[in-house]
N, C-alpha and C positions, 0 to 999 in steps of 0.2 A: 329629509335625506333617507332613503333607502338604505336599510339595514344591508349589510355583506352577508353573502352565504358563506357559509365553513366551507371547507374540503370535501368533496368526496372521494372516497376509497375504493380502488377498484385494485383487486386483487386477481390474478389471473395464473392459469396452467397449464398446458399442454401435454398430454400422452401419445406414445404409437408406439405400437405391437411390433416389432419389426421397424424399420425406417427406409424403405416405406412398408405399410401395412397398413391398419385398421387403426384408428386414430380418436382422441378424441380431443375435447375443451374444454376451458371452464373460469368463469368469471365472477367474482363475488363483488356488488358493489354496497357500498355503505357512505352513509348520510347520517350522521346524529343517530336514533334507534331505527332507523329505514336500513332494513339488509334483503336484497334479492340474491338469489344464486341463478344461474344462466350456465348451461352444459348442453354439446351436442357430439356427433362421431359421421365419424366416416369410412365407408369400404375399406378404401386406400386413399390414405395420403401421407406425409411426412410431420414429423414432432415440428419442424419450424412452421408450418402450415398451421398448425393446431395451436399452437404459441402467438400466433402471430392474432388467429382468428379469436381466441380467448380477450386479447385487448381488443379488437374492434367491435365483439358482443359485446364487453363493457361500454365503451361507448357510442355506440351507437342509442343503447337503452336510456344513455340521460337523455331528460326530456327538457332541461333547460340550456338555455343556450352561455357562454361565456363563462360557464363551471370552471371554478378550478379542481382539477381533478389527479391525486395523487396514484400514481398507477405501480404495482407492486409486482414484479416480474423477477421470474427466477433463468427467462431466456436471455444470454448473452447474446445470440441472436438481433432478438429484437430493441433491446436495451439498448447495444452499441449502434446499433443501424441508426435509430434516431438519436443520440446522446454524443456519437461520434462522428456524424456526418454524412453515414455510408447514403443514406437515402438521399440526401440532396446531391451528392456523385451521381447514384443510381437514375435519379430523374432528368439529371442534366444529359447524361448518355442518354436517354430513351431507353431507358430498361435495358441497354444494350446484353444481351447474352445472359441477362438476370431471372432467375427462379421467381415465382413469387410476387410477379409484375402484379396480377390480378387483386391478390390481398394488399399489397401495400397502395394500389392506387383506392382502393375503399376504405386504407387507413387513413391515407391523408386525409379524405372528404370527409371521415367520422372525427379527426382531429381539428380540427379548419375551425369548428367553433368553439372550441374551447380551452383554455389554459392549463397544460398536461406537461408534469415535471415525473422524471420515470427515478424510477429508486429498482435498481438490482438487486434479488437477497439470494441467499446460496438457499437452491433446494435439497430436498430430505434431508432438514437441518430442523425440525422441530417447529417450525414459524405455523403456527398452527391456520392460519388461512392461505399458507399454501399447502399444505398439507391436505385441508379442504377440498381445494380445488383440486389437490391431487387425484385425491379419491373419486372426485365427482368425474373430472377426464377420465381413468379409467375405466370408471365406471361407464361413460356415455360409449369408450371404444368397444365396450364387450355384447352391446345391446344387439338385439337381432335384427336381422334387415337394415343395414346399415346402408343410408344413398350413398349416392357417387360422389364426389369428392371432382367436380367438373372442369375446377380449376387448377385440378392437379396434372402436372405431364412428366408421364415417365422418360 
């Protein structure tokens, strides 16, 4: 019988300068003592943009498939959308008049393999790996030469 993997931890954050503005992400995942961090920015985009993208860098990067993976989000955004249904509305409409068509259709396909329970925590509350990620999003917003953000529409 094949041993069960644990959980992995994917801890995630989003920044923008302005909303919209200069933008950034950021993802910590964790396994047992396996910890990567994952951060990038953008020109202009919006904080749910960056929030959204911070969870699909996490998983996208696991490299197995059928993970369970406990996902640590301070966006009520993105928490509610999948924990409260909005997404499966949103899909059944055709994205009808929805922000954000392009990331969430890359979320579903980065979720699709694997077993993802979301946990909301309050940000700038001390939670030291959002905190992390906080840093690291700001951080990725303030960098120079920042691309385009292509799937953003003003």
């Amino acid at each position: 019988m094949e041993k069960s993997k644990g959980p992995i931890l994917l801890y995630t954050d989003g920044a923008c300068s302005g909303n919209p503005g200069p933008g950034g992400y950021a993802a910590i995942l964790r396994y047992g003592e396996y910890e990567k961090e994952f951060s990038g920015g953008f020109r202009l985009t919006t904080n749910n943009r960056m929030e959204l993208l911070a969870v699909i860098t996490g998983l996208e990067a696991i490299r197995w498939r059928r993970a369970k993976v406990e996902i640590y989000s301070d966006s009520a955004y993105v928490v509610n959308a999948v924990t409260k249904g909005w997404l499966e509305k949103w899909v059944r409409s055709g994205f009808a008049k929805k922000k954000n068509e392009d990331l969430w259709r890359r979320y579903m396909a980065a979720v699709s393999a694997h077993d993802v329970t979301f946990h909301w925590i309050k940000g700038h509350a001390g939670h030291p790996e959002n905190e992390r990620c906080d840093a690291l999003a700001v951080e990725a917003a303030s960098r120079e030469a920042l691309p385009e953000d292509k799937g953003y529409i003003q």
